[in-house]
N, C-alpha and C positions, 0 to 999 in steps of 0.2 A: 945591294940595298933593296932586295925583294922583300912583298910578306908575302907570307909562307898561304893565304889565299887570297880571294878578292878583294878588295875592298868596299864592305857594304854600306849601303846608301839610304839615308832618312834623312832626304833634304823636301822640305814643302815650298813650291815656287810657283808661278802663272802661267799661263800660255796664251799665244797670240790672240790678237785683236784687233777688228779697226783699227788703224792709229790715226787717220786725220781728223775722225770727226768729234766733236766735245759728246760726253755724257749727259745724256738727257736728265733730268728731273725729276721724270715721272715715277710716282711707285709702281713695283711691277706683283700682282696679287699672286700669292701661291696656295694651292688649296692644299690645308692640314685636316683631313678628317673631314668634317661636315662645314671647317671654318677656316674662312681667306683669311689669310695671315699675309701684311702687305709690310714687303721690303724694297729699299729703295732701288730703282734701276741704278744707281752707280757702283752698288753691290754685284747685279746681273755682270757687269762691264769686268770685273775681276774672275777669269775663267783660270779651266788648271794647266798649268802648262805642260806641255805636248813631252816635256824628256820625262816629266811622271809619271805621264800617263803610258809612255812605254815599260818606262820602268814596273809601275804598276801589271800589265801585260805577262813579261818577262819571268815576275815576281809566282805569278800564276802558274805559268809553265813548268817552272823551276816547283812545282809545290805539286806537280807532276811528274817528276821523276826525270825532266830535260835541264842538260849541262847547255847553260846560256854564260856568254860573256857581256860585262857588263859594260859599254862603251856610252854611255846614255847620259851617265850624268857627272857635273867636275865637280868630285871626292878624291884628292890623293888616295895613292896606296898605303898611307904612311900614316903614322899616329904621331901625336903633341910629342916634342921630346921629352927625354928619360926628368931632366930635370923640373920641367913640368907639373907633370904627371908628380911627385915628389913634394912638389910645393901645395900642391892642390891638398894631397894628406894629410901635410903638416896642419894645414890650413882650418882642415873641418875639424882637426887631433885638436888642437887648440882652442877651438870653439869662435873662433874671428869672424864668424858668419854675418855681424850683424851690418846694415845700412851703411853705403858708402856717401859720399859726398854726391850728386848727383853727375856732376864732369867727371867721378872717378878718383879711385885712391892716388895720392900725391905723389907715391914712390914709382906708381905705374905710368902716370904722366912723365914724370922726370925722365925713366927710362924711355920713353917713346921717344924723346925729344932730344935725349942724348944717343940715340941710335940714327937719326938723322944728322947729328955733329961729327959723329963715328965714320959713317957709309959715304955720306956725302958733301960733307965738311959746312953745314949751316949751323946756324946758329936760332934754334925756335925754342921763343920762350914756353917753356911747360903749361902757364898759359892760356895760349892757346891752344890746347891738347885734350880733346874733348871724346874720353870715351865712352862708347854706345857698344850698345847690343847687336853687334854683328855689322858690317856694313848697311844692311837693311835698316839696322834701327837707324843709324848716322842720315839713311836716305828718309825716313822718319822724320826725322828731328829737320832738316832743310828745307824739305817743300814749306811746311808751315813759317819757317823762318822765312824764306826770299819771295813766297808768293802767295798771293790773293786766288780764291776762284776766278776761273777765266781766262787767266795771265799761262803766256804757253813757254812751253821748256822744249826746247831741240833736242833730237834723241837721235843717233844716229842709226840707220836701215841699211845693214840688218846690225843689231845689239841687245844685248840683254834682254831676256821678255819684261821681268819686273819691273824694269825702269817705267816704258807706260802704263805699266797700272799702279804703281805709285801714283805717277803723276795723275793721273785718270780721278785713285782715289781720293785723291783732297779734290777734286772737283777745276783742275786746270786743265789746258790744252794742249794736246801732245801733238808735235808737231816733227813730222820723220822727217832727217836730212839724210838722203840718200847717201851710201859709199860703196863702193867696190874695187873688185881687185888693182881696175886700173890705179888707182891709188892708194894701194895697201888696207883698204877697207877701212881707212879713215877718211874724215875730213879734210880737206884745206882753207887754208884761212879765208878766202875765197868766196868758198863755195858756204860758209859759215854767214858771209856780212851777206848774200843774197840769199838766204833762204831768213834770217831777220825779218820778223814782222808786225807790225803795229805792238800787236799784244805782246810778243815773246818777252820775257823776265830772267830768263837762264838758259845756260845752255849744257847741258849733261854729257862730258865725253869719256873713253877709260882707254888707258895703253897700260899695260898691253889689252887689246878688246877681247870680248865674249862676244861671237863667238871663234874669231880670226885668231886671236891670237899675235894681233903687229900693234905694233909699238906708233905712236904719232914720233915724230922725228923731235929732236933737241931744240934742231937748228929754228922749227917756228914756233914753237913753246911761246917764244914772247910774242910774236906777229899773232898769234891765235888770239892771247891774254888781250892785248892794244884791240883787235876789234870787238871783241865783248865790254870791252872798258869802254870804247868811244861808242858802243850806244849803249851804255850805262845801267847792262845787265850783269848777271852775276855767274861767273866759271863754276862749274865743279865736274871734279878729274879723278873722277874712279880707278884707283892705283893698286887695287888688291892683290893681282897677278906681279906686281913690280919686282917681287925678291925670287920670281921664278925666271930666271932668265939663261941665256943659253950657256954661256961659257961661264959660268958663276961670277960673273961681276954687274953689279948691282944698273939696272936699269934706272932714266933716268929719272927727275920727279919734276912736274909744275913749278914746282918751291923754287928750284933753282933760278929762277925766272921770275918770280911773280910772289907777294905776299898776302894777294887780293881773293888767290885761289882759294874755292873750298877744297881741300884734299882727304880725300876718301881711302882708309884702309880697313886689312884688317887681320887675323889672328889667322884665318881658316884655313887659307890657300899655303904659301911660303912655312909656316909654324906647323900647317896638318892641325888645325882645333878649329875641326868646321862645328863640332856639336857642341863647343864652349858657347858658341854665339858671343863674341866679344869680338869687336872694330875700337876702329878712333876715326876723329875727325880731328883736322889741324885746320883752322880758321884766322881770317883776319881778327884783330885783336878787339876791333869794335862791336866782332858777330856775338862775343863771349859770354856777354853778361844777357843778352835775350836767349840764348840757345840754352844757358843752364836751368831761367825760367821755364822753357817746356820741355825741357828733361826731364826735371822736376816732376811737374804733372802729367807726363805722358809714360814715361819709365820707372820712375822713383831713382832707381840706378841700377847700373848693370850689374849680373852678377857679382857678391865679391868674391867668392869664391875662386872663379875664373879669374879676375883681378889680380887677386892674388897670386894665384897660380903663374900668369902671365908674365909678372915680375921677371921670372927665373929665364923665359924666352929669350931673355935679353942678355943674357949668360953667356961667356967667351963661346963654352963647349956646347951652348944650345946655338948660337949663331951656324958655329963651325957644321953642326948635324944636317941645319936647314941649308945649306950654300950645298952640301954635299949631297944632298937628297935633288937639289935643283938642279945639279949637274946631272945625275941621274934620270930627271924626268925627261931632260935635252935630248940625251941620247936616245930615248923610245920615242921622243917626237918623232926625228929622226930618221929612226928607224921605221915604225909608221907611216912617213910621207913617202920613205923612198919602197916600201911594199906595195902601197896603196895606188900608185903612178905606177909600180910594174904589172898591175891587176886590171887598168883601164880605167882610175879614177883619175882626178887633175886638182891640182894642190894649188889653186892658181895663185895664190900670196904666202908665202912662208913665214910662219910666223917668227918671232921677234922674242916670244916670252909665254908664259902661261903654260898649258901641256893639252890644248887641242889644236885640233885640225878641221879647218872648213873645206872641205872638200866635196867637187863637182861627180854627181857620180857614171859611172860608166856608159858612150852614147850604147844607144842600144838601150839601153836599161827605161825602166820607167819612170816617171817622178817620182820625187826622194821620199815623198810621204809614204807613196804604196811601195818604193823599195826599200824601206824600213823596216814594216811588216813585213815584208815578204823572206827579208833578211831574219828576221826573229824567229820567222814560223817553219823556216826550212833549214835555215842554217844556224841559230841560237847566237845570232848574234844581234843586239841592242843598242841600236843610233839614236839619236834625236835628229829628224826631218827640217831641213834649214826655214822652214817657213815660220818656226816656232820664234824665229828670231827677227822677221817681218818681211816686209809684201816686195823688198826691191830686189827683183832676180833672184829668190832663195829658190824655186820652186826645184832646180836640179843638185841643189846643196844639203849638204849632209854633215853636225856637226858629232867632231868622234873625240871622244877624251881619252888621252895615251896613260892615263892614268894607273895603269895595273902592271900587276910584273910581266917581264918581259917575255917569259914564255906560254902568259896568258894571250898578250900581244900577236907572238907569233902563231899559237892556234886562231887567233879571229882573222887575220891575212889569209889563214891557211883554207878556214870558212868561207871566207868571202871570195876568194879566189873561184872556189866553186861555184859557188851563184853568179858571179859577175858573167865565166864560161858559156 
């Protein structure tokens, strides 16, 4: 389940930031020509994030006549299935281009809702089955729904960059709760009700994580849900990486647990249609009728095209493609953690699901930022620097995505082996 070259990357995302402290107010002047053009500092606060700007780098290099391997950024190697790709045709062949409903074509909710009945035996009314423009859009659509300026959202350190600048950009407060390896680079319910504070309004978590890769356990799914409930904020459970999982059987979801959650997916990761830009949210039943009002005005509606398309994902033989591509990514995990431990790095959490590796890099070596670059410029190979992902202990982590074929895989070992030497 190789492709036959890299898989190339046009994803646009943020890069780290302060995270504890709020967004100032003030406008920040920028001089255009002879004239200040003044944009607000919570624009300043949205910077580009650091696996771009390697990429970016790399991209250069590469336009130089240097063979770099792309480990930078999480793109499968793998495109939309055949049946897809097929419906999208039929799609524009037909002319069906025009305005969806704003939550999404009916048939596509349905299936979204009947592939949770399928996989996991629930029972979710279509509903509430609310699709967006990629999981970003879905994270769009929530901040303005659960929160006011000011009001803070829990982000776990280290996690995703764009979570706080989402939250940044509506003008709330991002508030890091630390995780690491000793605990799988999640939270515990715990450590969740004491970092709660006055202001906090939500709490943002994702299994399997960006950029660890582990899964939150089953077992406190509900213990997690009961203390965001009893101080009377609101869950959302970033589930994108869910259908990648190691032995092809489906990792677990919120839902099962909880009907309070907001659950977050989407199209890119498990399907491979990271450039459809098409997610869902599945929400309590009450959030439905305010979430479609600023859909509405914030989106109009996602793609139909993509929509459409999407339908056919849900396809015996599209499921069967996607289950067997995720077993595939397992194995370069895998194989990845156990080269990367014989080279003098340290995999200190295994992950769970997804297809990276947060990995410590070799003693000896420098901080991961400057052996990132140093990785790129001597040995063509392209990490993202754990710091991108925030300020708790990332400084000697390195996040690497096994995402390419395997004997692209096996020359960046074979790279990095040298430099680590």
């Amino acid at each position: 389940m190789e492709a036959s070259r890299q898989a190339q990357f046009f994803v646009p995302r943020c890069e780290h930031s302060n995270q504890t402290s709020r967004v100032s107010m003030a406008a920040v002047e920028i001089q255009r020509g002879e004239q200040l053009v003044e944009y607000s500092a919570r624009s300043q606060s949205v910077q580009s994030f650091k696996a771009m700007e390697m990429m970016a780098a790399a991209r250069l290099l590469e336009e130089q006549g240097r063979s770099i391997i792309h480990l930078e950024v999480g793109q499968p190697d793998f495109f939309a299935p055949h049946a897809v790709s097929d419906r999208a045709k039929s799609t524009i062949e037909s002319n069906l281009t025009g305005y969806s409903n704003a939550e999404g074509l009916p048939e596509l909710r349905e299936s979204i809702a009947a592939f949770y009945g399928n996989r996991f035996g629930l029972a979710i009314d279509p509903r509430r089955v609310i699709v967006t423009a990629g999981a970003s859009g879905a994270l769009a659509l929530l901040l303005p729904l659960l929160t006011d300026p000011g009001q803070g959202w829990l982000l776990p350190d280290p996690g995703y960059p764009s979570y706080r600048h989402f939250v940044s950009a509506f003008g709330c407060d991002v508030q890091a709760l630390p995780v690491d390896a000793a605990h799988h680079f999640q939270p515990t319910p715990s450590q969740i009700q004491e970092a709660w504070r006055s202001n906090t309004k939500a709490c943002l978590l994702a299994t399997p994580s960006n950029p660890a890769g582990t899964c939150i356990q089953s077992d406190v799914f509900g213990e997690i849900a009961g203390v965001v409930s009893d101080k009377r904020g609101h869950l959302i459970v970033d589930e994108i990486y869910q259908g990648v999982s190691p032995e092809g059987e489906p990792l677990p979801t919120m839902l099962s647990k909880t009907d309070d959650a907001f659950i977050v997916n989407s199209f890119s990761k498990y399907f491979g249609m990271t450039g459809w830009r098409l997610g869902w949210l599945i929400v309590p039943d009450q959030a439905v009728d305010p979430l479609i009002r600023i859909a509405q005005n914030l989106f109009i509606c996602p793609s139909v095209v993509a929509q459409a398309a999407a339908v056919a994902a849900f396809r015996e033989e599209a499921i069967e493609e996607a289950d067997r591509r995720s077993l595939d990514l397992a194995q370069k995990r895998r194989l990845m953690s156990e080269g990367l431990e014989a080279i003098g790095f340290t995999v200190p959490a295994n992950p769970d699901g997804a297809f990276y590796l947060f990995a410590e890099v070799p003693a000896g070596a420098p901080e991961a930022e400057t052996f990132c670059h140093q990785a790129l410029q001597q040995v063509g190979v392209a990490m993202t620097p754990g710091i991108d992902f925030g300020d708790n202990g990332t400084e000697r982590f390195v996040r690497i995505s096994c995402a390419q074929p395997t004997s692209v895989l096996l020359d960046a070992l074979q790279r990095l082996r040298g430099l680590a030497a």
